[in-house]
matplotlib code that plots the C-alpha trace (Angstrom):
import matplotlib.pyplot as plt

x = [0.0, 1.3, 1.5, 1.1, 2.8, 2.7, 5.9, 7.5, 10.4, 13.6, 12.5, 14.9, 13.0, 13.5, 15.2, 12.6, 10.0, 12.0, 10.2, 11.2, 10.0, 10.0, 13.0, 15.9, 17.4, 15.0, 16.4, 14.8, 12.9, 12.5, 9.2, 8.4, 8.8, 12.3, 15.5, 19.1, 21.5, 24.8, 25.0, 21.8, 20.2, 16.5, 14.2, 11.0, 11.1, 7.5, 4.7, 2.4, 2.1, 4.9, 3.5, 5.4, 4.7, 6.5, 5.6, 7.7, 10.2, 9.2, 8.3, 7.7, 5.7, 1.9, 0.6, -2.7, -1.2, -2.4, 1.1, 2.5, 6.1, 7.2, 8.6, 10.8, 7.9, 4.7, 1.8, 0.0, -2.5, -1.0, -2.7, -0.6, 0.3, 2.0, 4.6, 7.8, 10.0, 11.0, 9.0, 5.4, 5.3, 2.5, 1.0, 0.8, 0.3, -0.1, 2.9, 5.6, 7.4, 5.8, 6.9, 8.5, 7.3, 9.5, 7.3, 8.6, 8.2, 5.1, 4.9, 6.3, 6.5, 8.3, 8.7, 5.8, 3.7, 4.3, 1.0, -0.8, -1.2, -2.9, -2.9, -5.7, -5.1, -5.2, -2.1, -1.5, 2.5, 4.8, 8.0, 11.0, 13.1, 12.4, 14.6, 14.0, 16.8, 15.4, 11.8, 10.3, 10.4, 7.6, 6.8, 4.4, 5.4, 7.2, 10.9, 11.2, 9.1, 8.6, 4.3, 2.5, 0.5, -2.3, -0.2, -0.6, -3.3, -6.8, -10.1, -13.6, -14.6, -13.5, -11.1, -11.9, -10.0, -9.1, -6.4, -2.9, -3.5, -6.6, -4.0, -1.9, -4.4, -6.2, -2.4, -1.5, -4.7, -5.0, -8.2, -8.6, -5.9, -6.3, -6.4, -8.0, -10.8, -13.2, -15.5, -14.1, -14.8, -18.4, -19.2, -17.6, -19.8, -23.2, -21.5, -18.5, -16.2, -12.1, -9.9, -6.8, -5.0, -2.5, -0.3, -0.8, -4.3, -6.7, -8.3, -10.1, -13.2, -14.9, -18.0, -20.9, -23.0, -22.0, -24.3, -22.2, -19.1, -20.3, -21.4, -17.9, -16.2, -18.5, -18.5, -14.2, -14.5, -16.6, -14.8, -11.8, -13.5, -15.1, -12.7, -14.4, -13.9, -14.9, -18.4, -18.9, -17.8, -20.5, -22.8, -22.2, -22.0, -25.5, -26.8, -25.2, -26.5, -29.8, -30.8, -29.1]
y = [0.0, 3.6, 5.9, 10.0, 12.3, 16.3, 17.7, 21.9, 22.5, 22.1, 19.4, 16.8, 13.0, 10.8, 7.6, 6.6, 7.6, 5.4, 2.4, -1.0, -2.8, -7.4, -7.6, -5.1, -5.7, -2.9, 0.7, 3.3, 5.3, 9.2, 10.9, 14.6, 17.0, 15.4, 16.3, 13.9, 15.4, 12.9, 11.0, 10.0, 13.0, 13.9, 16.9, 18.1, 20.7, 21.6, 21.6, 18.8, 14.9, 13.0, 9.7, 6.4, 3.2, -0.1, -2.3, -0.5, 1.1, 4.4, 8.1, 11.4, 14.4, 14.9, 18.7, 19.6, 22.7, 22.1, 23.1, 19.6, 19.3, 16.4, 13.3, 10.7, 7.7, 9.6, 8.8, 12.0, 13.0, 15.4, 17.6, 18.5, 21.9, 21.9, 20.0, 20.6, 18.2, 15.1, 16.2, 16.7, 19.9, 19.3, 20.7, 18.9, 21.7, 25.7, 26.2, 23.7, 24.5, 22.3, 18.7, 17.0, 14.0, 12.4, 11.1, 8.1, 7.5, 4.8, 1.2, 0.1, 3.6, 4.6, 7.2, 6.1, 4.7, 7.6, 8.9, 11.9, 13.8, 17.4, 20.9, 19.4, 15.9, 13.8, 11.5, 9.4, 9.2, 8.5, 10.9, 9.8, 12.7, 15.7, 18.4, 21.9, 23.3, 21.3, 20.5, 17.3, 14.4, 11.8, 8.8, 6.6, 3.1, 1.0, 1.0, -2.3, -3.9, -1.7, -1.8, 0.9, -0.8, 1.9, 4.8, 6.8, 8.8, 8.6, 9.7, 10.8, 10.6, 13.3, 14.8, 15.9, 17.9, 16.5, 17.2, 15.9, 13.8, 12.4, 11.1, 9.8, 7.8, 6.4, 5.1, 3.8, 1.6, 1.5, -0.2, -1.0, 1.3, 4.6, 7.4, 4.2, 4.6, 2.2, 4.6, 3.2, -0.5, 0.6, 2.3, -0.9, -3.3, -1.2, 0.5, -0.3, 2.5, 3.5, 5.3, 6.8, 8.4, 11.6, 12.2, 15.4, 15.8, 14.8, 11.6, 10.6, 8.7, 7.0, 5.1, 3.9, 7.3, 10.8, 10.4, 7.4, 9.6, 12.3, 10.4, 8.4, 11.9, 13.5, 10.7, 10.7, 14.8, 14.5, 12.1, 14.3, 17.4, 16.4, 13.8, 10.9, 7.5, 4.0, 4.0, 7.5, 6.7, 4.0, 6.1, 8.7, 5.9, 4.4, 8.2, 8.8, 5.4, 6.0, 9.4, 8.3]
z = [0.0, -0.7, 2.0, 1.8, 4.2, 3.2, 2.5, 1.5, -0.7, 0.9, 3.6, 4.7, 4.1, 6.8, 5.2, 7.2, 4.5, 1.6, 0.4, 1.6, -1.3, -1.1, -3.2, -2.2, -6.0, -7.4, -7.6, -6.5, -8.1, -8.1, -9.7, -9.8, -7.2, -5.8, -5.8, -5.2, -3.3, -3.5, -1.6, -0.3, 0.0, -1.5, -0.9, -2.3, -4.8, -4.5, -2.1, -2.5, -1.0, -0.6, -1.6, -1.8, -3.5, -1.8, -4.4, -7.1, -4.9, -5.9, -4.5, -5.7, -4.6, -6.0, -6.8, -8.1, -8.8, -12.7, -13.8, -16.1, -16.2, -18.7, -17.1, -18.8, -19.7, -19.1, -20.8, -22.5, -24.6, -26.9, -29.8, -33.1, -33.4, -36.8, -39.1, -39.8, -42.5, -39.6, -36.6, -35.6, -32.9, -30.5, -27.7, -24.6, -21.8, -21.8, -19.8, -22.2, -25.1, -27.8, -28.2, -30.8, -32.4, -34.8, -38.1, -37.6, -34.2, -34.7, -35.1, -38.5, -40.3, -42.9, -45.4, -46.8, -44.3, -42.1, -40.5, -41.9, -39.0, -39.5, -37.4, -34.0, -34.5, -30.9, -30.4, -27.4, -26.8, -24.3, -23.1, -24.6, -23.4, -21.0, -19.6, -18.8, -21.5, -24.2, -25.4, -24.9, -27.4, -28.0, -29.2, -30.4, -29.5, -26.8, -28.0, -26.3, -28.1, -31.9, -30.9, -30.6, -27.1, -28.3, -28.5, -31.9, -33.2, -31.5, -33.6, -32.3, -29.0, -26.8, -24.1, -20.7, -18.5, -14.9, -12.5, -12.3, -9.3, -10.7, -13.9, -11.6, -10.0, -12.9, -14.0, -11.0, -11.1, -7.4, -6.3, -2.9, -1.6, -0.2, -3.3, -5.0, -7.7, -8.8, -11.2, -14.7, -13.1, -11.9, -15.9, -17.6, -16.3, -17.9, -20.7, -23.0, -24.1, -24.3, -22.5, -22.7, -19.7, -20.1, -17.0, -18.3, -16.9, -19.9, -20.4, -24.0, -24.1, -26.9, -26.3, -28.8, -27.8, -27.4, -24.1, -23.0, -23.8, -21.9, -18.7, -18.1, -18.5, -16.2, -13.7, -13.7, -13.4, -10.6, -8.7, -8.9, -8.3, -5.2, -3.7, -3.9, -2.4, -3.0, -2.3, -3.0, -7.0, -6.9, -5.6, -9.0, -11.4, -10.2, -10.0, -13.4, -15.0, -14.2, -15.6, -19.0]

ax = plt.figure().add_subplot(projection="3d")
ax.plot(x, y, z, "-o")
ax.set_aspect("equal")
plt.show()
């Protein structure tokens, strides 16, 4: 289970705090909002929740401040800005320099299988490379493996705004745990639709209805707007389900 303790820049962590994961072989692992201070030093860099995961050995600082900063391997939901002749330039938050998407960063293109992607087109990528004197660069499939895992370009539906903590929580997949949320599980079992999660704080939803489409976004937007937990999320969906 994660546990969250509230932290200011420039606090010392307790070693204390680190996680203590089952197999001590795994390195740890340090998200946004921290800071390594050789040799064994680590302090916040903004205000927020310290939160730390056990299972993956890994901890980082949560801030709903609604200010993205690109991470090495985020997931986000990106929109095309323009072209240029070997890179896509996209838009993934108001306060980031635009991206850079390489035209052949997908699964299996080339030259001349190379996507088609126009000015507002919605991509799903991951963060190859991120640091604050360069702009970010995406792609479009798992390098590990050459596939796309349903990365690339994503038509119809439509994106809803929700808060970085709520993207973080969605990814993490935490069910039973505290900061856990159930309200994707509760929809799926009356109505079948997609999603795609940005880090960034969007999440794209396709369903079979522009009704359906709007009730799963409304249902994740109000769970993070008003905090909900487990029972509470049930409580929307069957609220939700039953005036559609």
């Amino acid at each position: 289970m994660a546990t969250q303790t509230l932290v200011l820049p420039g606090d010392d962590i307790s070693a204390e705090l680190f996680p203590t994961p089952s197999n001590p072989s795994i390195p740890l692992k340090l998200g946004p909002g921290l800071r390594h201070t050789p040799p064994a030093t680590i302090t916040p860099t903004i205000a927020g929740t310290l939160c730390i995961d056990h299972r993956k050995n890994g901890i980082w600082v949560e801030n709903n401040s609604g200010r993205y900063i690109p991470q090495t391997s985020d997931l986000v939901l990106a929109t095309v800005h323009h072209s240029s002749t070997d890179y896509f330039h996209c838009l993934i938050s108001p306060q980031t320099p635009f991206a850079l998407l390489p035209q052949l960063a997908f699964e299996g293109a080339t030259k001349k299988t190379r996507p088609q992607l126009v000015s507002g087109s919605l991509i799903y990528a991951r963060v190859s490379s991120a640091s604050k004197h360069l702009e970010p660069e995406l792609v479009c499939y798992n390098p590990s493996t050459g596939k796309s895992e349903g990365m690339g370009e994503l038509k119809e539906g439509m994106v809803f705004d929700i808060s970085l903590g709520m993207s973080r929580r969605l990814l993490m997949g935490r069910q039973k745990e505290d900061g856990g949320v159930v309200v994707l599980e509760e929809i799926a079992e009356k109505v079948a639709f997609e999603v795609a999660v940005g880090r960034n704080g969007r999440i794209w939803v396709h369903s079979g209805s522009v009704k359906e489409t709007l009730l799963v976004g409304r249902a994740v937007q109000e769970t993070d707007k008003e905090g909900l937990g487990l029972e509470e999320q049930r409580k929307v969906v069957r609220r939700l389900l039953k005036g559609s």
